[in-house]
C-alpha positions as CSV (number, residue, x, y, z in Angstrom):
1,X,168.7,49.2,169.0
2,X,168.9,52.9,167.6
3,X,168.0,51.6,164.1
4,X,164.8,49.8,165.5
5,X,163.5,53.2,167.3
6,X,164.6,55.3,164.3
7,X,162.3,52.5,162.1
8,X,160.0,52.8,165.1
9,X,159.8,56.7,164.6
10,X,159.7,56.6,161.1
11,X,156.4,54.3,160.9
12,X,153.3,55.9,159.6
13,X,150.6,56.8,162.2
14,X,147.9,53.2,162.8
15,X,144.9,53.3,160.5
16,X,141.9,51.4,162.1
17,X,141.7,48.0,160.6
18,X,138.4,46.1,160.8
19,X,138.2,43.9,163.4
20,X,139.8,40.5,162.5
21,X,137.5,37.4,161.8
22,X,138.1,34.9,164.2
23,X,137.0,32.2,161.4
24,X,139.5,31.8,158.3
25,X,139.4,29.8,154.8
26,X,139.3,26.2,155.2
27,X,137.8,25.8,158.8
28,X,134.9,23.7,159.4
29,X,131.6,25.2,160.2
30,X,129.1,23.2,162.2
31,X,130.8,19.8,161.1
32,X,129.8,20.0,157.6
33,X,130.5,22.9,155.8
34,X,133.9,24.4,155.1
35,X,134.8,28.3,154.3
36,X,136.1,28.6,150.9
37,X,136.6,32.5,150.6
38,X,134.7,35.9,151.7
39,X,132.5,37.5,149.3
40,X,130.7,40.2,151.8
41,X,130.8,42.2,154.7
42,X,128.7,44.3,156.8
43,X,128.6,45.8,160.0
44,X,127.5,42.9,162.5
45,X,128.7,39.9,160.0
46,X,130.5,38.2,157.2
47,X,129.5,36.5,154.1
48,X,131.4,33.1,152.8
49,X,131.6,30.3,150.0
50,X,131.4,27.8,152.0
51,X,131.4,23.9,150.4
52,X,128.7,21.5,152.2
53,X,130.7,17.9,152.9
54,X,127.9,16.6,152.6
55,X,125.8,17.4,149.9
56,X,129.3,18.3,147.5
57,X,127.7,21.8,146.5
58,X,129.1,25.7,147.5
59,X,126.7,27.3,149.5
60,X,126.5,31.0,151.0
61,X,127.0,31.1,154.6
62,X,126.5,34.3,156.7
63,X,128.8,34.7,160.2
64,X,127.8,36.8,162.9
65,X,131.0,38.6,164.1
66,X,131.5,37.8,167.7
67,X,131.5,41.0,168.8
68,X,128.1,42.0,167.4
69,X,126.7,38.6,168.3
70,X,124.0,39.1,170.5
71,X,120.4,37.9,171.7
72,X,118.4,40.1,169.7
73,X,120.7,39.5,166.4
74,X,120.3,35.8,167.4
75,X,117.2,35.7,167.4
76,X,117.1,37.9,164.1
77,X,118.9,35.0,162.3
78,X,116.7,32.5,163.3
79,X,113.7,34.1,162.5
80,X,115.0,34.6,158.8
81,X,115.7,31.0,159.0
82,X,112.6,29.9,159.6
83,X,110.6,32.0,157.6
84,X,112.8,31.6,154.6
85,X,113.0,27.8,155.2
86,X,108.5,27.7,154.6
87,X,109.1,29.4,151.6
88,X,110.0,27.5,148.1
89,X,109.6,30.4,145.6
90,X,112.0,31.4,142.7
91,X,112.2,35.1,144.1
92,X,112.9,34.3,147.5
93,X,116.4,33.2,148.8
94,X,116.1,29.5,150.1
95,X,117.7,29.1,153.4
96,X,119.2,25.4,154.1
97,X,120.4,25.7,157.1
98,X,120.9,27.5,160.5
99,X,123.4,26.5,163.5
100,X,125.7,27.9,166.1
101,X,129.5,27.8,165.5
102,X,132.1,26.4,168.3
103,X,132.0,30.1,169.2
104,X,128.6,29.8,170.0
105,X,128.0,32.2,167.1
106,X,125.3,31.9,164.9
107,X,125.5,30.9,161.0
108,X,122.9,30.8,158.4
109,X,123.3,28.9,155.3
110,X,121.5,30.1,151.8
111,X,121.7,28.9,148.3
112,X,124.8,30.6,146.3
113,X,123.8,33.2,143.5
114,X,125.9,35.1,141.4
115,X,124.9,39.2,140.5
116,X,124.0,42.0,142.0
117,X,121.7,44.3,144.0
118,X,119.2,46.1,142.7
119,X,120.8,49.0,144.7
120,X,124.2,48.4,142.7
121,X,121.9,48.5,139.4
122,X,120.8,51.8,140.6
123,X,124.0,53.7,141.8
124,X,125.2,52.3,138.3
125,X,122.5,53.4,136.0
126,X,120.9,56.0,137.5
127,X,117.7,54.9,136.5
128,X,116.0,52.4,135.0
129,X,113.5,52.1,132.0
130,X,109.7,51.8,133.2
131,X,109.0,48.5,131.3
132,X,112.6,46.8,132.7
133,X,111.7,48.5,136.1
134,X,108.3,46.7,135.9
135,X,109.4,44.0,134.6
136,X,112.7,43.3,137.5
137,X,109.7,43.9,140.5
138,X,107.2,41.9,139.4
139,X,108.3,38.5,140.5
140,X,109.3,39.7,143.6
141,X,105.6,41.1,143.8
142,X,104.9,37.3,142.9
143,X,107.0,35.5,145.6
144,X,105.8,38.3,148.8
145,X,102.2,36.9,147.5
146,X,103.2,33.4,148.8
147,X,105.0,35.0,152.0
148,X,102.0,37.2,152.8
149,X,99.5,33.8,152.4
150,X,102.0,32.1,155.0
151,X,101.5,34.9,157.7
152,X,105.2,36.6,156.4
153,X,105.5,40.0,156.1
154,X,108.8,40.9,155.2
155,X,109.0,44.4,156.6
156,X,112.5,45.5,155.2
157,X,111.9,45.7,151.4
158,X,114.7,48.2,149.8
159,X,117.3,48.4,146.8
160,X,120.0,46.4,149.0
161,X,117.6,43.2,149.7
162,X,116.6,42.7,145.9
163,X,119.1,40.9,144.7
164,X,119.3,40.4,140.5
165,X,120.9,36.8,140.6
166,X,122.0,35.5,137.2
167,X,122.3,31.7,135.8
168,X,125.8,30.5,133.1
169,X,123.4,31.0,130.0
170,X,122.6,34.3,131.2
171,X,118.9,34.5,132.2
172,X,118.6,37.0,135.7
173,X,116.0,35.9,138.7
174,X,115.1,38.4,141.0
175,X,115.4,37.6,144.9
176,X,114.0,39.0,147.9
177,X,116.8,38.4,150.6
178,X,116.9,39.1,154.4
179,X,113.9,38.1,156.2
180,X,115.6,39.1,159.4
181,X,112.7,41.1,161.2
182,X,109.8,39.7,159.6
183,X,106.8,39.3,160.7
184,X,105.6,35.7,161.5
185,X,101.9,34.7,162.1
186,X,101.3,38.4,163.6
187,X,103.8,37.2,166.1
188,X,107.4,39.8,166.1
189,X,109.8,40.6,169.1
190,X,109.9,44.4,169.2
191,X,113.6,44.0,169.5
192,X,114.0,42.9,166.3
193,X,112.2,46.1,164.8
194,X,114.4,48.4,166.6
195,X,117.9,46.6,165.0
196,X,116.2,46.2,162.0
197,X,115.4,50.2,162.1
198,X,119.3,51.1,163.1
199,X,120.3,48.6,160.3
200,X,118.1,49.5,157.6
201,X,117.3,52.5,155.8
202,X,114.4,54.8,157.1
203,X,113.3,55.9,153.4
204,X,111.4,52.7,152.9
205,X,109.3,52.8,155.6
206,X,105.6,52.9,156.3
207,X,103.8,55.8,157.7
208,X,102.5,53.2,160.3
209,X,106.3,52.3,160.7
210,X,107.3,55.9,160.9
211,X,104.1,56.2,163.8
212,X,105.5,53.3,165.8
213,X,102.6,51.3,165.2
214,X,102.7,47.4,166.6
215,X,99.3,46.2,163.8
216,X,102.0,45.9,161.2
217,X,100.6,43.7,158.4
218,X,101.1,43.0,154.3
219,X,100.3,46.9,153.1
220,X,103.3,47.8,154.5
221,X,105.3,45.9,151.9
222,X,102.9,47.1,149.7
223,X,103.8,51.1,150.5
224,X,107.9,49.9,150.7
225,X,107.5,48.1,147.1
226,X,106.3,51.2,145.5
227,X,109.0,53.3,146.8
228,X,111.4,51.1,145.1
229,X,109.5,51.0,142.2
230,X,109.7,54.9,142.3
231,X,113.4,54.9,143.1
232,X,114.1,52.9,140.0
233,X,112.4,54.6,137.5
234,X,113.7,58.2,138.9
235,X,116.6,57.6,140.6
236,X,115.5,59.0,143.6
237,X,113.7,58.0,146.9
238,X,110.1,59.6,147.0
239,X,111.0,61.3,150.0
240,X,114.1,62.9,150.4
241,X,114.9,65.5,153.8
242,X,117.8,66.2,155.2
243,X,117.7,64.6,159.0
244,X,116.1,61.3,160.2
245,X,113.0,63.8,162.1
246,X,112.0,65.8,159.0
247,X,112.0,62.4,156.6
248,X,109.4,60.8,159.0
249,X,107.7,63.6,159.0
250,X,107.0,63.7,155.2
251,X,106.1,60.0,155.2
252,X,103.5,60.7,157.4
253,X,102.1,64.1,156.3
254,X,103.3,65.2,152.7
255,X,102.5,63.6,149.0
256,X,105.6,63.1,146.9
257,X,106.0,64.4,143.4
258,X,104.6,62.3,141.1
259,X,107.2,60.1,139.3
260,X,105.7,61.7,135.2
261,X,107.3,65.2,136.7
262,X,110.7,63.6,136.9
263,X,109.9,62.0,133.5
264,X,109.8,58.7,134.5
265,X,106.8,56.3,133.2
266,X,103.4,57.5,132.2
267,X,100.6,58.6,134.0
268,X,98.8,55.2,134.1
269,X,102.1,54.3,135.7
270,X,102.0,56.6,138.4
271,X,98.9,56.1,139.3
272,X,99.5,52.6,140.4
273,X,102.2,53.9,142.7
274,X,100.3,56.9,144.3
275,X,97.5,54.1,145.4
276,X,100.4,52.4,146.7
277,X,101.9,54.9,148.5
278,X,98.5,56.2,150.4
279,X,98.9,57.5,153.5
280,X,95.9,55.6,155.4
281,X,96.2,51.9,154.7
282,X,92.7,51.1,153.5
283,X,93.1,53.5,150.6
284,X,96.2,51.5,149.2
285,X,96.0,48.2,147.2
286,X,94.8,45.5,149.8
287,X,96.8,42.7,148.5
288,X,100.3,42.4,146.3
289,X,98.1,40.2,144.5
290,X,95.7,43.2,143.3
291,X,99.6,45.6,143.0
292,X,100.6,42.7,140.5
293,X,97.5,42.4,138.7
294,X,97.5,46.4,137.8
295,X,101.3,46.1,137.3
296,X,101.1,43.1,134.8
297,X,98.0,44.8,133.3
298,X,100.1,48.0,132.6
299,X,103.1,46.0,131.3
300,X,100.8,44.2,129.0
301,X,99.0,47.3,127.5
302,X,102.5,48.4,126.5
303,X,103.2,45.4,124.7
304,X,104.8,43.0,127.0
305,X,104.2,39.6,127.6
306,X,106.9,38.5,129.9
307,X,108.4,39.4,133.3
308,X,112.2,39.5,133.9
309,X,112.9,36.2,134.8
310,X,110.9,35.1,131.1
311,X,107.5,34.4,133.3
312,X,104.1,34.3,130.7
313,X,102.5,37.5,132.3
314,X,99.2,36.5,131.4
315,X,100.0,32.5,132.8
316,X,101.1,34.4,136.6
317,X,98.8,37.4,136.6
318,X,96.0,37.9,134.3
319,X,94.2,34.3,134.1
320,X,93.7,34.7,137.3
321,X,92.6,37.6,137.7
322,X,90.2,36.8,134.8
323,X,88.6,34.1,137.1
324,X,88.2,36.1,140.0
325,X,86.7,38.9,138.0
326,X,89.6,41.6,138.8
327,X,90.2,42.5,135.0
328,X,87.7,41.4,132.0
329,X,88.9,40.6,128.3
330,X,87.7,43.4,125.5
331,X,88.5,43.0,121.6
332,X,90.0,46.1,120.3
333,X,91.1,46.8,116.6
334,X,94.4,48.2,118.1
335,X,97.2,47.1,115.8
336,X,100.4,45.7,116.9
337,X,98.9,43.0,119.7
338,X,100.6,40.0,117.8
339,X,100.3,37.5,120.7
340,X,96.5,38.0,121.1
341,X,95.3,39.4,118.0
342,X,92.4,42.1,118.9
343,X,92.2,40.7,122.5
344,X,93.2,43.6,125.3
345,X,93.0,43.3,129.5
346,X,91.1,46.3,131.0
347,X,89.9,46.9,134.6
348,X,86.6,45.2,135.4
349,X,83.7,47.8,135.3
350,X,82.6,49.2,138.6
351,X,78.7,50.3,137.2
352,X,78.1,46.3,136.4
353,X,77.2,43.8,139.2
354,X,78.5,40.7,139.6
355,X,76.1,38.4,137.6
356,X,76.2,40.7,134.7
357,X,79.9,40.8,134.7
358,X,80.5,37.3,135.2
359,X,78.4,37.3,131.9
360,X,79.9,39.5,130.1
361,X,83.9,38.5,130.5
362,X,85.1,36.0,128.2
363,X,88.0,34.0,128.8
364,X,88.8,32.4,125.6
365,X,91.1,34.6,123.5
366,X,90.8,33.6,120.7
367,X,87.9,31.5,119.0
368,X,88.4,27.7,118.5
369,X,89.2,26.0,115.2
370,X,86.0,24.6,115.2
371,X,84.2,27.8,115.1
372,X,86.1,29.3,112.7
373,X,85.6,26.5,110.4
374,X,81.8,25.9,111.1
375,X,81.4,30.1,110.2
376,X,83.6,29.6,107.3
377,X,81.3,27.0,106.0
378,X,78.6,28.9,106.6
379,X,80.1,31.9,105.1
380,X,81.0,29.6,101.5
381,X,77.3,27.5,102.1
382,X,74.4,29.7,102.7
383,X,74.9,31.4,99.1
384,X,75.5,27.8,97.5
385,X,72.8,26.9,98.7
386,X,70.5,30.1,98.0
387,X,72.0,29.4,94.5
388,X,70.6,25.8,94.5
389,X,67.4,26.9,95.6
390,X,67.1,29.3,92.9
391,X,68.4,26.9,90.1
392,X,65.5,24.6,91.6
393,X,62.5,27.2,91.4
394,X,63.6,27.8,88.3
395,X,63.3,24.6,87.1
396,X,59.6,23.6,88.3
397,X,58.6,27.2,86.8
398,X,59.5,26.4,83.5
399,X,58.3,22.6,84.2
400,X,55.2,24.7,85.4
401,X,54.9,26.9,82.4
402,X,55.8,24.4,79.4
403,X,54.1,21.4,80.1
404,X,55.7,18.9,77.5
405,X,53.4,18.5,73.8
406,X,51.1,15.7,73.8
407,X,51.2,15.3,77.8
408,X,47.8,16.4,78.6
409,X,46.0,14.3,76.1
410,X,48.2,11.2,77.7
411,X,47.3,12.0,81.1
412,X,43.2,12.5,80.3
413,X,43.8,9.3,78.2
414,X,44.7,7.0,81.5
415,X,43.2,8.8,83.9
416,X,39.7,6.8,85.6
417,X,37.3,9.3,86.1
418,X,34.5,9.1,88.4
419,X,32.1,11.7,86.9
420,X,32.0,12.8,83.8
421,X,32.8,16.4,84.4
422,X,36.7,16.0,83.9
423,X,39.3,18.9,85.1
424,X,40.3,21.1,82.3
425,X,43.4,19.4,80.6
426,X,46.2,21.9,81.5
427,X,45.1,20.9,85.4
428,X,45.5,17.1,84.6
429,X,48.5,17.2,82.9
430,X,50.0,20.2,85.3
431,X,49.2,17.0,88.2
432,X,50.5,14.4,86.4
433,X,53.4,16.0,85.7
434,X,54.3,16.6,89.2
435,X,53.3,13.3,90.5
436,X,55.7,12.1,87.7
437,X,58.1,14.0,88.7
438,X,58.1,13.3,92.6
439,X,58.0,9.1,92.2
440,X,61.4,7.6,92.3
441,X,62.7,6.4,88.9
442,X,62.8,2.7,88.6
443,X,65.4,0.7,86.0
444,X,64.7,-2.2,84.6
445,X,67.5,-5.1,83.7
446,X,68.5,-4.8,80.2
447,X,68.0,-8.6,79.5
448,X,64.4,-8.6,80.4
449,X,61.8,-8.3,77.8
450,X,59.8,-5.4,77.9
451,X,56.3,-4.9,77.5
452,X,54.6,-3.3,75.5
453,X,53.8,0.2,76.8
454,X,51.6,3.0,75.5
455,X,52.6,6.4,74.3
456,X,51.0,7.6,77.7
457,X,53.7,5.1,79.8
458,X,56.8,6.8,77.5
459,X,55.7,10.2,78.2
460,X,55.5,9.9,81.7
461,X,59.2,8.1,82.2
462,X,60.5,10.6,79.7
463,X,58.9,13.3,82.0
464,X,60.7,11.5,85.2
465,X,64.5,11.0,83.4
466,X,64.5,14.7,82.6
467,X,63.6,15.8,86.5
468,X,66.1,13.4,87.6
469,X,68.7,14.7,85.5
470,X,68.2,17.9,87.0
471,X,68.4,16.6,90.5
472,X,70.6,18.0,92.9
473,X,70.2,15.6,96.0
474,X,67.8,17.7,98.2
């Protein structure tokens, strides 16, 4: 007994332990899908592999911890269920499943991706290049589009919910996770916003968030997208104060520094994200679609043809925004544009109206075949041809001017007059001649006997061999 109180005595004082999980590896979730190993955990849940019996394939299935369970996080999970489950884009995390466990806790079940957060990327870089930046947002941009024309807005965009998942050959896939206190068909439990606001991060958020506002629609994911954008490129939140009071404040009331002054990106750049980060809604960009269109635009005056997952940027972005007249095709000299030749993007011109515009933009890039070849042609025929002429006039000048010897007399000889005034003879034979010249040369067999023909007759074929020896098929 006295050396089990002096080992009693001797222990080290208790450390707090997080709270054990009631659920261990190899247990059977809902009946079909059994928990392999952890691979996250956070403050009101757990993260597992978990292997589907029926489908044969590891999933990702997130536990709420039974003593954060509650209505309000209930309901939290089942709204990113069903909102994630209307969704079937690349950059949004599909959700398969949603249940309640024997502990009547719930579970959500997502596809399994391998990587990291964007917000890992960024404690371990410190920043990131403009172009990659751009590049690593844009299909996210992409994917809220198709959320935002379902009635989702997301509401909780940050570092921690992109997630840079990554394929065995390598190729990365950006991924918009937690649709936890989104906003379905304008419909949201207020509850929701207020754990979503304790769990969160505050630096992301709206000025109408920061004012409490209940109209919350698409331009706030707008505003949260471009403060990630700026985090990534500086390395630090647009906004930074040191208590929860004086950081609403700014959002509401003070511009941040522009992103150049931190040398990050380029002044084109930064203009993009000080629309986006207006203060009064209506001055922002009204749609992601118009944010991506002036992203991809930028990224594809600096050379770039491809977001990060290998997406054509023109294919996603700037065809369409051809065809609804957002951006409009130029032809610049500018060297170094190898995938379109001279052919550049610019913003459509606000001093042109619509029926001029739709006029002006061309959507071809680059002119068919066919046209090349029919201006080549004309390039190679037009002087051939001006050559042939030439060769031509030539010819009936000098036919003109030297009549043959002995034609004139021939011609007066046959022809019938019918007074007795006759033309001069250089008139005669000048007509003949031509006449001559114009009628179709006609051969005769060689076995057939000939007639006998008069010097006049053998002038006149002679006359008609030489112009059809000079004939050149006009």
């Amino acid at each position: 007994m006295v050396e089990e109180s002096a080992l009693e005595s001797s222990a080290p004082p208790a450390i707090d332990l997080p709270e054990p999980s009631p659920y261990l590896a190899g247990e059977v979730v809902g009946d079909r899908y059994r928990l392999v190993r952890e691979i996250g955990r956070g403050g009101m849940g757990v993260v597992w592999v978990a292997h589907s019996l029926v489908l044969g394939v590891d999933v990702a299935l997130k536990l709420i911890r039974a003593s954060a369970a509650s209505s309000a996080l209930s309901s939290r999970m089942a709204r990113e269920a069903h909102a994630a489950a209307r969704l079937g884009h690349p950059a949004l995390v599909r959700v398969f499943d949603f249940g309640w466990t024997r502990h009547a806790d719930p579970y959500l079940v997502m596809e399994l991706v391998q990587g990291e957060t964007l917000a890992a990327q960024i404690k371990r870089e410190a920043r990131v290049p403009a172009i990659r930046a751009v590049q690593t947002l844009l299909p996210i941009v992409d994917g809220l589009r198709m959320a935002h024309d379902k009635g989702i807005v997301h509401r909780d965009i940050k570092p921690d919910n992109v997630f840079l998942a990554a394929d065995t050959l390598g190729r990365k896939q950006p991924k918009l996770l937690d649709f936890g206190i989104a906003k379905v068909d304008k419909q949201v439990d207020g509850r929701l916003t207020q754990v979503g606001a304790v769990l969160g991060s505050p630096d992301y958020m709206s000025p109408e968030q920061a004012l409490g506002l209940d109209d919350i629609d698409e331009r706030t994911d707008i505003w949260s997208l471009c403060v990630v954008l700026y985090e990534v490129i500086t390395g630090r939140v647009p906004f930074q104060k040191p208590n929860y009071n004086a950081l609403m404040h700014a959002i509401i009331n003070e511009d941040p520094p522009p992103s150049v002054d931190c040398g990050a990106g380029d002044k084109s750049l930064w203009q993009i994200i000080a629309r986006g980060l207006k203060k009064q809604r209506e001055e922002r960009f009204q749609t992601v679609t118009d944010l991506g269109e002036a992203l991809a635009l930028w990224l594809y005056e600096h050379g770039v043809k491809e977001d990060l997952s290998g997406n054509s940027i023109r294919a996603v972005w700037l065809d369409a925004a051809l065809s609804s007249g957002n951006v409009r095709e130029t032809r610049s000299a500018r060297p170094g544009n190898a995938d379109s030749g001279s052919v550049r993007y610019v913003s459509k011109s606000p001093t042109l109206p619509a029926e001029a515009r739709s006029t002006a933009e061309t959507t071809p890039t680059l002119p068919p075949r066919g046209e090349e070849r029919r201006k080549k042609a004309l390039y190679v025929g037009v002087p051939v041809l001006a050559l042939l002429l030439g060769a031509l006039g030539a010819w009936a000048l000098a036919t003109r001017t030297a009549p043959p010897a002995g034609l004139a007399v021939s011609a007066s000889a046959v022809a019938v007059a019918p007074k007795p005034a006759a033309p001069p003879p250089l008139q005669i034979s000048q007509s003949a001649a031509v006449v001559a010249a114009k009628l179709p040369a006609v051969s005769e067999p060689a076995t057939s006997a000939k007639a006998p023909s008069s010097p006049v007759s053998k002038k006149v074929r002679a006359t008609s061999v030489r112009k059809k020896g000079h004939d050149f098929g006009f």
